[in-house]
N, C-alpha and C positions, 0 to 999 in steps of 0.2 A: 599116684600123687604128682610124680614130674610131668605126666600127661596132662595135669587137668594143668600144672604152672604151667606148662608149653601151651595150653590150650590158651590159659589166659592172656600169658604175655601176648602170645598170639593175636589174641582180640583184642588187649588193650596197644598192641603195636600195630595191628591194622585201625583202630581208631585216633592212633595218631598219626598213624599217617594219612587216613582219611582227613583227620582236622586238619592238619596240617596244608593238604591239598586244599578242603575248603578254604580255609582261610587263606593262602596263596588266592585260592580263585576268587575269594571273597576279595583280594586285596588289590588283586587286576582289576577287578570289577568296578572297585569303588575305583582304582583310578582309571580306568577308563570312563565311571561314570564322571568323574573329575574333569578329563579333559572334555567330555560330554560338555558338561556345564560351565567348563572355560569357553569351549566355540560359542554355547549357547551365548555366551554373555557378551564375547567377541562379538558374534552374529545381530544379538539386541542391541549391543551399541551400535554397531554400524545399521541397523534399520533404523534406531533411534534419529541417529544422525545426518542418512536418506530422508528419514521422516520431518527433521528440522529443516531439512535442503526443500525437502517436498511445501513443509507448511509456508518457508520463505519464499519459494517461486511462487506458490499459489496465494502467498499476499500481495509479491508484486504483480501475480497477472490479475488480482485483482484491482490495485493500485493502478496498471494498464490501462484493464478495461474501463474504469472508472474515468482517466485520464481522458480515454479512446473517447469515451459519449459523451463528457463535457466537451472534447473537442466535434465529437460530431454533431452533439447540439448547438455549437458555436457554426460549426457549418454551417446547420440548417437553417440558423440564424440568418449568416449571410446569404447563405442560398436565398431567401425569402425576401430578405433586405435590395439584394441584387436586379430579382425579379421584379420587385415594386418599380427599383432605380430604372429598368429594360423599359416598364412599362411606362412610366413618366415618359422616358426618352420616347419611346414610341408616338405617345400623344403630340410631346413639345416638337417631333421630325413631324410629325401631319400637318399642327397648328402650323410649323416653319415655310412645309411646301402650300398649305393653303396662301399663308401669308405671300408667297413666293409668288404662287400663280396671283393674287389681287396685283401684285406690283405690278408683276410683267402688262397684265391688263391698264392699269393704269400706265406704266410705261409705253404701252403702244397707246395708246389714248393721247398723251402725252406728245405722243411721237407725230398723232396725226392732226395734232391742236397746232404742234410746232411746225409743220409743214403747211398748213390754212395760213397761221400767223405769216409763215414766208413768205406764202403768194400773196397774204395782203400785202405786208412791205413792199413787197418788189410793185407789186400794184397803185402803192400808195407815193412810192417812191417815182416810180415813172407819171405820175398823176401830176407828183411836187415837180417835178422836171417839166412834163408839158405847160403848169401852168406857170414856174417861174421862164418856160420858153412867150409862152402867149405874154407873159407882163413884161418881156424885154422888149416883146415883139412891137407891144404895144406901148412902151414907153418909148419906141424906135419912133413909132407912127406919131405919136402926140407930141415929140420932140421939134414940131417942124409943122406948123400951118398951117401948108396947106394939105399933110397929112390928116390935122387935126379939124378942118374943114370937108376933108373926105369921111372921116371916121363920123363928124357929126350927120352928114348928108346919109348915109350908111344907117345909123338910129335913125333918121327921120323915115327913109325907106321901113324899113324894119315894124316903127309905130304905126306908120299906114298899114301896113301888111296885117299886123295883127290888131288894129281895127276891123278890116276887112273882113280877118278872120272871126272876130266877134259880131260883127253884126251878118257875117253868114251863120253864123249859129245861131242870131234871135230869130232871124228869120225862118231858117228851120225850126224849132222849137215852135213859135207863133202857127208854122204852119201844119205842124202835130198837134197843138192844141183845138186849132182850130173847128170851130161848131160846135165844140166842149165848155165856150164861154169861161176858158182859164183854167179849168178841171183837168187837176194831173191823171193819167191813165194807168193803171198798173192789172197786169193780166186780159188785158183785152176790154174793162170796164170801168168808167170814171169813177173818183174817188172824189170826197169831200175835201181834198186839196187845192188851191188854186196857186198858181205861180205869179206872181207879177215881177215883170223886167225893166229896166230900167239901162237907158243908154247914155254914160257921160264920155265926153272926147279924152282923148286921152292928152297928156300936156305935151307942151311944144307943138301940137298940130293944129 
């Protein structure tokens, strides 16, 4: 009988102390799983809160990039706005230098109208000069009698001479017409024209 209480107690004290072990092991356990699920939660908040860092960076890079391509379509804007201005300029510098070279042409044009004009003046000028010299010269001559006696004897010469002159010229002509009965000649054959001349003296002679 004290064998089998020895026996018992035995089992029933190796089952306590087994329980006892479990449960100690059980008790680590759970607080180990405790601290388990303290880190975890530790660990989830701070992802949590990487992850709120994460979503906030990744609204403003998107807020950025957003930013970025209104500004770079504003670029492209002026980029294009700039180009058009390039090209204007471009036309209005050609129209400029067109217009530049017409001047210059004109300005040498200009230049050689202005230089004709000079040599007329100077030409016209020494023209006025000799003839106010001839009208001094000659109000010198006609100031005085028997200058003015010389000057007319001088016409008289003068009108004889070109009397002369013209009735050597009818006479020539009279004598190209001649055996033609007054028919003017042109190319070598008479023509249905005839000339008639007429000689009056001239005055004062």
């Amino acid at each position: 009988m004290k064998n089998i209480k020895a026996i018992i107690i035995a089992v029933l004290l190796g089952i306590t102390v087994f329980s006892v072990y479990k449960y100690i092991a059980s008790v680590k356990e759970n607080n180990d799983l405790s601290a388990n699920i303290r880190q975890l939660n530790t660990d989830v908040k701070a992802l949590e809160n990487e992850k709120s860092g994460l979503v906030k960076d990744l609204n403003q890079e998107k807020e950025l990039n957003s930013a970025l391509s209104q500004e770079n379509t504003g670029l492209k804007d002026n980029l294009n706005q700039t180009q058009a201005k390039l090209a204007q300029m471009e036309t209005d510098f050609r129209a400029s230098q067109k217009t530049n070279e017409d001047l210059d042409s004109q300005i040498s044009l200009v230049k050689v109208e202005n230089t004709v004009l000079r040599d007329q003046i100077q030409g016209l000028e020494l023209g006025i000069n000799q003839a106010k010299a001839d009208k001094e010269q000659l109000q010198a001559r006609l100031s005085s009698i028997a200058e003015l006696k010389k000057a007319i004897k001088e016409l008289r010469q003068k009108a004889r001479l070109a009397k002369k002159q013209v009735q050597e010229r009818i006479e020539t002509k009279e004598r190209i017409i001649l055996g033609n009965n007054g028919y003017l000649i042109k190319d070598g054959k008479p023509t249905n024209n005839t000339v008639r001349i007429e000689v009056e003296p001239l005055p004062g002679s």
